[in-house]
C-alpha positions in Angstrom: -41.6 4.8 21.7 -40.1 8.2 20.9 -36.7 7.2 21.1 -37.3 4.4 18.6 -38.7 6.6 16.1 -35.5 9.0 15.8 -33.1 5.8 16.4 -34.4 4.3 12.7 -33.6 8.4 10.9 -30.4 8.3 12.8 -29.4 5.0 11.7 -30.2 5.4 7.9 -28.2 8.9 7.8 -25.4 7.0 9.3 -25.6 4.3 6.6 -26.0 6.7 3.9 -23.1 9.1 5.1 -20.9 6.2 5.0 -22.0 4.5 1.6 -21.2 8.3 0.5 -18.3 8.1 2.0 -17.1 5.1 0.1 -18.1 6.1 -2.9 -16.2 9.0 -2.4 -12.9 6.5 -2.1 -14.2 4.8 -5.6 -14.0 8.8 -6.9 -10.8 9.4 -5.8 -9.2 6.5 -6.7 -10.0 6.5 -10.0 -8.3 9.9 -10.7 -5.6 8.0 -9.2 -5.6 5.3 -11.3 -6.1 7.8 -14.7 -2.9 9.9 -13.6 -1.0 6.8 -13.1 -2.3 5.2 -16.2 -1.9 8.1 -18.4 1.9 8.0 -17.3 2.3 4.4 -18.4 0.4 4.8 -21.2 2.8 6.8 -23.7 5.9 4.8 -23.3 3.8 2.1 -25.7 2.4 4.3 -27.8 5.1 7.2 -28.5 6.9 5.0 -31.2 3.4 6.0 -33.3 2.5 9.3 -32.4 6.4 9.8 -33.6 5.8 8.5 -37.1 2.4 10.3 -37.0 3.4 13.6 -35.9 7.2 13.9 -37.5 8.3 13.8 -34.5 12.6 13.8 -34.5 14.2 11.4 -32.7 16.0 13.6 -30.2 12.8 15.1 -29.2 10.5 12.1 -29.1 11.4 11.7 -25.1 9.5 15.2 -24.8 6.4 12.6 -25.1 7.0 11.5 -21.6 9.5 14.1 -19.7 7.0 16.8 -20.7 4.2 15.4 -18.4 6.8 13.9 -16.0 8.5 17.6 -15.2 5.1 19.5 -15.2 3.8 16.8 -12.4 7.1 16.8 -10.4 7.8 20.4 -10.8 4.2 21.5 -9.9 3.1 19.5 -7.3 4.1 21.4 -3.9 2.0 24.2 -5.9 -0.2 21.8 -7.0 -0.6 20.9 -2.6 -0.5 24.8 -1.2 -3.2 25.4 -3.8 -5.6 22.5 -2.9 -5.3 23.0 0.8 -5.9 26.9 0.8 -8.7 27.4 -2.3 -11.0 24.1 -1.3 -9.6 20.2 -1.7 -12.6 19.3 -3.8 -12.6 22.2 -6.0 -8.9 22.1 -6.7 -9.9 18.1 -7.4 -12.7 18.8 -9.8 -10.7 21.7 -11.5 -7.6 19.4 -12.0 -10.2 16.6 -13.2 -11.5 19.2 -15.4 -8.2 20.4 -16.8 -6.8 16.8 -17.3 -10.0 16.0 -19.4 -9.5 19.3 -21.9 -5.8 18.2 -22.1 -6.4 15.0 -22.8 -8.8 15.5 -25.4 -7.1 18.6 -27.1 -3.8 16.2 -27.4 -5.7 13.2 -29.0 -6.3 15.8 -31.7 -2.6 17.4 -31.9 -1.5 18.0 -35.3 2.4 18.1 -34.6 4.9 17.5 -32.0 4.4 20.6 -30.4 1.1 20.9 -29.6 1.4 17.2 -28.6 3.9 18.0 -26.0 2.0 21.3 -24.6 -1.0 19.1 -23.8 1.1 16.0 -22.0 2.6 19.2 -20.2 -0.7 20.3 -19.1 -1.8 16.8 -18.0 1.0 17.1 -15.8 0.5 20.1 -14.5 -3.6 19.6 -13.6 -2.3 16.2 -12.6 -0.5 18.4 -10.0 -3.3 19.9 -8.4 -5.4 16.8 -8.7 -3.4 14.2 -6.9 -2.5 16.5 -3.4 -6.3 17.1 -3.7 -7.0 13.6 -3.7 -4.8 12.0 -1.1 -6.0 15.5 1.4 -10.0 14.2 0.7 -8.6 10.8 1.3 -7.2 11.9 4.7 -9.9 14.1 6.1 -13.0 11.8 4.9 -12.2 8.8 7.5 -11.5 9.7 10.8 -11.6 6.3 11.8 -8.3 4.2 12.0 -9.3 0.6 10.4 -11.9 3.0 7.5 -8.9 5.0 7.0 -6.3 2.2 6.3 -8.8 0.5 4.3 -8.9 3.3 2.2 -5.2 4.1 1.9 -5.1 0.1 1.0 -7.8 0.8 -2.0 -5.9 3.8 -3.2 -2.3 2.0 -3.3 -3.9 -0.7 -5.4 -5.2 1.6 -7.5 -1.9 3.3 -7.7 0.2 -0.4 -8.6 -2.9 -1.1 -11.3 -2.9 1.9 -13.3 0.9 1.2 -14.0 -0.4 -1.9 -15.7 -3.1 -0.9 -17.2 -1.7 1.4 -19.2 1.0 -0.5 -20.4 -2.0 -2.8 -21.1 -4.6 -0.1 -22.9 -1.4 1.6 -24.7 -0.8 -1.5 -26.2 -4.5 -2.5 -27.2 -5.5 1.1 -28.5 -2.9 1.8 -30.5 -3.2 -2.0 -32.2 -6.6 -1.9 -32.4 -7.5 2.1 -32.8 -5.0 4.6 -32.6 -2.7 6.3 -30.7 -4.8 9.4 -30.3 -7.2 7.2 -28.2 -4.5 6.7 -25.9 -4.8 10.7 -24.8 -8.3 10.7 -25.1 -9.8 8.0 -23.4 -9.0 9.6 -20.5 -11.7 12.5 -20.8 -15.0 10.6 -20.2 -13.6 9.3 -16.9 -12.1 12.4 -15.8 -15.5 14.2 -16.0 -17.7 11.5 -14.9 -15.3 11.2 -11.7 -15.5 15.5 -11.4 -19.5 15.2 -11.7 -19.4 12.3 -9.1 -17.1 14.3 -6.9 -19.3 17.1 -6.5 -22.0 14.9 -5.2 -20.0 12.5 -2.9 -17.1 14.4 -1.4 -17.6 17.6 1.5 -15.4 20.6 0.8 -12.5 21.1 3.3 -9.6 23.7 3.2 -6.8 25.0 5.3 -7.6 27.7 7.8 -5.6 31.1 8.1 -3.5 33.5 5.0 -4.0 32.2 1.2 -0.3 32.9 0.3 1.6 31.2 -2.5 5.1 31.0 -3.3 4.8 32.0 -7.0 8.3 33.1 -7.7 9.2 30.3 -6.4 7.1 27.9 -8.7 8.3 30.1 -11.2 12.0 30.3 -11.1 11.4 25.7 -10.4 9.9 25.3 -13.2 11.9 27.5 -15.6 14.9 26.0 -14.2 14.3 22.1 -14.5 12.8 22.7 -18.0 15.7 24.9 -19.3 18.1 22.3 -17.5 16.3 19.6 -19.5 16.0 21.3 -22.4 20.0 21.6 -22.2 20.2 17.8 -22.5 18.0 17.7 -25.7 19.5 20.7 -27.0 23.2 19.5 -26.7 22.2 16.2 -28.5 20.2 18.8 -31.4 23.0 21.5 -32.2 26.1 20.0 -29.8 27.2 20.1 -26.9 29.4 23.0 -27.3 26.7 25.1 -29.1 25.4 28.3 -28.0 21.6 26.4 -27.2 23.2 24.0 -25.0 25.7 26.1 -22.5 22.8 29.0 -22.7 20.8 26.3 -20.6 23.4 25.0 -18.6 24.2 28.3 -17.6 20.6 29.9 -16.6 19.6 26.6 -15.4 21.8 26.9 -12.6 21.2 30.5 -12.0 17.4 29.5 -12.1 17.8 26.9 -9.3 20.1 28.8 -6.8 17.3 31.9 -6.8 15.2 29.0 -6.1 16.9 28.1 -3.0 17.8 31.2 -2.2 13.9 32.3 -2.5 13.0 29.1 -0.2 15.5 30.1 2.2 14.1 33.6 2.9 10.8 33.4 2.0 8.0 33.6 4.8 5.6 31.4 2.9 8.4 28.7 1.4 7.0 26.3 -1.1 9.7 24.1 0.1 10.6 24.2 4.0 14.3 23.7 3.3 14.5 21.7 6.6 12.8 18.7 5.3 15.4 18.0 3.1 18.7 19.0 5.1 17.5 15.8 7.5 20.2 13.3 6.9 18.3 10.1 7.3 15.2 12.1 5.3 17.7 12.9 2.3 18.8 9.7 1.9 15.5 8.1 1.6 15.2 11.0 -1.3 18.0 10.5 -2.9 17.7 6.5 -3.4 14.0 7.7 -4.8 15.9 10.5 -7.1 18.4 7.9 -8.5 16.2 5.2 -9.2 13.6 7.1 -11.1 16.5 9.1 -12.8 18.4 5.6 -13.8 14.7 3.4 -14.2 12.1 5.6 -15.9 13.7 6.4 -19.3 15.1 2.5 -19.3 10.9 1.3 -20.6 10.5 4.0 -23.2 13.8 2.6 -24.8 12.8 -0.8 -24.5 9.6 0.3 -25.9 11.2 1.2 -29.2 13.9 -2.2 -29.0 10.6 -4.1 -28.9 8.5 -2.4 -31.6 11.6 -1.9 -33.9 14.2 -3.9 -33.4 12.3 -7.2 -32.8 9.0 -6.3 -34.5 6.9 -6.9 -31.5 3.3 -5.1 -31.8 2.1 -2.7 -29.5 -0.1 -4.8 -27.5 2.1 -7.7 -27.1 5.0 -4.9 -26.0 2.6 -4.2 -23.1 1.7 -7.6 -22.3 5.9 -8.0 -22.1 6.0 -5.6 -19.0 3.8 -7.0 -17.3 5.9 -9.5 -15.1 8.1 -6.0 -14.3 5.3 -4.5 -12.8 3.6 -8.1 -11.1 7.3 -8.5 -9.7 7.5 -5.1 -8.3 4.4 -5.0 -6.7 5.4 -8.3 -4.5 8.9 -7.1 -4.3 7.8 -4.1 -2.6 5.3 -5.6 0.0 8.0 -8.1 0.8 10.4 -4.7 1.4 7.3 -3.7 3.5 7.2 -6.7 5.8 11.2 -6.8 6.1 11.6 -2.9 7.0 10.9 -3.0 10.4 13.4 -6.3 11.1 16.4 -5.1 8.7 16.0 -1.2 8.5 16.4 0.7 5.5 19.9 0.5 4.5 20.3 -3.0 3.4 16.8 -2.5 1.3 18.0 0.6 -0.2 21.4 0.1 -0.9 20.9 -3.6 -1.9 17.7 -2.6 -3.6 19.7 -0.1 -5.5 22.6 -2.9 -6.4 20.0 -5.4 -7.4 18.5 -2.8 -9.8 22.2 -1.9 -11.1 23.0 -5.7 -12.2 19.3 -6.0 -13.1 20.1 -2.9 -15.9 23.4 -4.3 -16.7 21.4 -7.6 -18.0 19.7 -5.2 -20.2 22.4 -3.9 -21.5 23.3 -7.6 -23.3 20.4 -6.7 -25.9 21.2 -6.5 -29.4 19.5 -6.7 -32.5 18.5 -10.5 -33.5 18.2 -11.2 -29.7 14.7 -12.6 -28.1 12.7 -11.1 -25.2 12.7 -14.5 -23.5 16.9 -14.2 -23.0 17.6 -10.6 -23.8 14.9 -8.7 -21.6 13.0 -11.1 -19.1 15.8 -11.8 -16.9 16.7 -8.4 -16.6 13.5 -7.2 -16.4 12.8 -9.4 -13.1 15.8 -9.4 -11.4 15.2 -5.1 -11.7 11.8 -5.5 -10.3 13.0 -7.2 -7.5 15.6 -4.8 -6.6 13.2 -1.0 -7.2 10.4 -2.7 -5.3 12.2 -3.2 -1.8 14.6 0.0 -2.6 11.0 2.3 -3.0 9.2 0.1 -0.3 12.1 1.6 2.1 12.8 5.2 0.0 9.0 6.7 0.7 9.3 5.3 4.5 12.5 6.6 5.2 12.0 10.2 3.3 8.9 10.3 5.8 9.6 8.7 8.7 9.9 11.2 11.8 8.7 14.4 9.8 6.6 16.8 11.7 3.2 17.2 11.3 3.4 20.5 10.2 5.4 19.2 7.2 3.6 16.1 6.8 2.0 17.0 3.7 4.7 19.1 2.0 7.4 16.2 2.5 5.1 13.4 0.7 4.8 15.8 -2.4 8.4 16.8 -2.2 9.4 13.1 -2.1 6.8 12.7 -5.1 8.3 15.8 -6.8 12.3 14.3 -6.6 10.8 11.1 -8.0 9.4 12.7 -10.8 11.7 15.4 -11.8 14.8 12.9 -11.7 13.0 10.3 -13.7 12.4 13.6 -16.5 15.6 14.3 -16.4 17.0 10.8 -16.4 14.3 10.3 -19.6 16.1 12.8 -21.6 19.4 11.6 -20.8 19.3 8.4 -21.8 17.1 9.6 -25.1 20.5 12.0 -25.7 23.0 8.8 -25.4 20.8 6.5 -27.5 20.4 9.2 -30.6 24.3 10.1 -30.4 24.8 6.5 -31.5 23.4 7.5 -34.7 20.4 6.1 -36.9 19.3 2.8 -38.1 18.8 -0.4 -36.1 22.2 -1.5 -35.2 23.3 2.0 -34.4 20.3 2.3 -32.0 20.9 -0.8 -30.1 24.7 0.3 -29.4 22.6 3.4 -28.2 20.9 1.4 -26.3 23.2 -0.5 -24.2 25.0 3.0 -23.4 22.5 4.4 -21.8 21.8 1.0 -19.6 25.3 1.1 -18.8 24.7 4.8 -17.7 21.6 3.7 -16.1 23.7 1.2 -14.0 26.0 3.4 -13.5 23.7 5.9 -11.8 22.1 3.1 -9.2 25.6 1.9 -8.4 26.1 5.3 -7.5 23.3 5.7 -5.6 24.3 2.1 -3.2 27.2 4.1 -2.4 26.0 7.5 -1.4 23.3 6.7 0.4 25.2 3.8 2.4 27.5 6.5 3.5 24.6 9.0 4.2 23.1 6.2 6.6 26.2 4.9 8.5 27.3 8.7 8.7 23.5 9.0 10.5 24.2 5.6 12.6 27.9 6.7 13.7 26.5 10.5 14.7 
């Protein structure tokens, strides 16, 4: 008789623990899904907050590169931070932060306090995301749990791509583009209130120690270095504005290194990068987002401008990009183990090249249906398999130890290159001048670059593989 009575308690704890537990996956993956979304979002609505703000058209990319380099540049910070103060706080702080951001930009009253606040979405998006795959980790010891939930939190990652190509197009149609900043604040404070309730506190045992010189001289040297490519476009390339930045830039970077090198407490081990097989996966990652990410915010502005598309229906036209992708790249999955990574990422990274180049056929009485579809799809079905095999390969074999610090530096390269390649591109399309014809010249430049830079990419990372396979 007694051990019936405690078998009932012990039962409905266990049930409740683990409804808690799952709500807890719900919580997480729905910061997930409002970083993601909140990256996507812009690229449909920047062409307005431009003409609302006064916004010039060699500093409109700032829109998205700000939030991209604060994210990128921040994130091993962003990791040490969560895993040493508390995983949940550094969650509900970075939910917290995002929300303030997000709301303080939907009420920006010119370009630069526009930019400041995508920059500080980025940057709490930093601290929130290694918080949120760490909770993700530690709350399921169970193998099939914890694969469920890693399967939850990818969808969540592929949807919020789409649904903010989806809600940028919709609020800025139906409400304005302010919404598209602040509609992510309710949900970023109901999902900090929820995660207080639903999520135990975890943290890293042993010495709090950060790197801060070394965030420090990161941060200042990607953001002079992309400042560089706006400013040369601004005042010329031989002004004093740009080779200022492309000389501290560098000088920024080496003490970088140099600081990672000697430092006790490294933000970046520098051994997870000098791996050949590891760098390769990296640099396919680097390339692609440097050559890709820019490539939608210009076709963004061909769609609204050039072929008068509205907002929402210039969301509704990526749509089959980001459908493709997603089935591209669990295809890539499936086919890893038989092929290997270097047909998928070299291939991948050739597909995406002639994918770009069928971009680059755009002009300025074309249709979506012949001028961007085909390139559109045949791109998706190159970046899927060449990420699919990127993230695997950048993290196959790593020690535990640097587990952790090699997803958010592979994370990091993928969001730095694709703030840098953002600018680029933005610099080649406003050196073709003004008005419409003169953009769309601009436009098919920086595809060509954009091509360019995956074709590239086949190459170096072929040789970085067979080099590994010969050795």
């Amino acid at each position: 008789m007694h051990s019936l009575t405690t078998e009932f308690p012990l039962s409905e704890h266990h049930a409740a623990d683990r409804r808690r537990r799952w709500l807890g996956v719900i919580v997480i993956c729905l910061a997930q899904l409002l970083v993601i979304l909140d990256a996507s979002i812009m690229n449909i609505a920047l062409p307005s907050v431009q003409r609302a703000l006064h916004i010039s058209e060699s500093t409109r990319q700032w829109g998205v590169t700000s939030y991209m380099l604060a994210f990128g540049a921040l994130l091993l910070l962003g990791g040490r931070i969560a895993d040493n103060a508390g995983r949940r706080r550094a969650f509900v702080l970075g939910l917290a932060g995002f929300a303030a951001c997000s709301t303080v930009g939907g009420l920006a009253v010119n370009g630069l306090m526009f930019f400041v606040m995508r920059a500080g979405q980025g940057a709490f998006a930093a601290l929130l995301v290694p918080a949120a795959l760490s909770l993700l980790s530690t709350t399921f010891s169970d193998p099939s749990d914890r694969a469920k939930a890693f399967g939850i939190y990818g969808a969540a990652f592929g949807a919020g791509s789409a649904m903010g190509l989806i809600a940028g197009g919709a609020l800025t149609e139906f409400a304005s583009w302010r919404w598209c900043m602040a509609i992510a604040a309710p949900f970023a404070l109901c999902a900090a209130v929820a995660a207080r309730r639903v999520l135990e506190e975890s943290r890293t045992d042993g010495a709090r120690r950060y790197d801060l010189p070394g965030a420090l001289t990161a941060v200042l040297g990607l953001g002079v270095l992309v400042y560089g490519v706006t400013a040369a476009q601004q005042h010329g390339w031989s002004s004093v504005w740009a080779w200022g930045s492309f000389t501290v830039a560098p000088v920024l970077l080496v003490t970088f290194v140099r600081l990672q090198r000697r430092g006790s407490h490294p933000l970046l081990p520098l051994r997870i990068v000098t791996d050949r097989r590891r760098a390769s996966g990296m640099l396919a990652a680097g390339l692609g987002g440097l050559a890709v990410t820019g490539i939608f915010l210009l076709l963004s502005y061909y769609l609204q401008r050039n072929l008068g598309m509205s907002a929402l229906v210039t969301g509704l036209a990526f749509l089959p990009y980001s459908a493709g992708m997603a089935v591209s790249a669990a295809l890539g999955g499936r086919l890893l183990p038989r092929t290997g990574p270097l047909p998928l990422m070299t291939g991948g990274l050739a597909v995406s090249a002639v994918g770009v180049l069928l971009l680059a056929r755009v002009n300025g009485d074309g249709d979506y249906l012949t001028a961007v579809l085909p390139g559109l799809l045949v791109l998706c079905t190159g970046v899927g398999p060449m990420f699919a095999a990127a993230s695997n390969t950048a993290l196959d074999r790593v020690p535990e130890r640097d587990s952790g610090t090699s997803g958010a530096v592979f994370n990091s390269v993928n969001e730095i290159a694709g703030a840098l390649g953002s600018a680029i591109l933005a610099t080649l399309v406003t050196a073709a001048g003004t008005g419409p014809s003169a953009a769309v010249h601009g436009y098919r430049t920086a595809f060509v670059f954009s091509a360019a830079a995956l074709s590239a990419g086949a190459v170096a990372v072929g040789l970085l593989l067979r080099e590994r396979r010969t050795a």
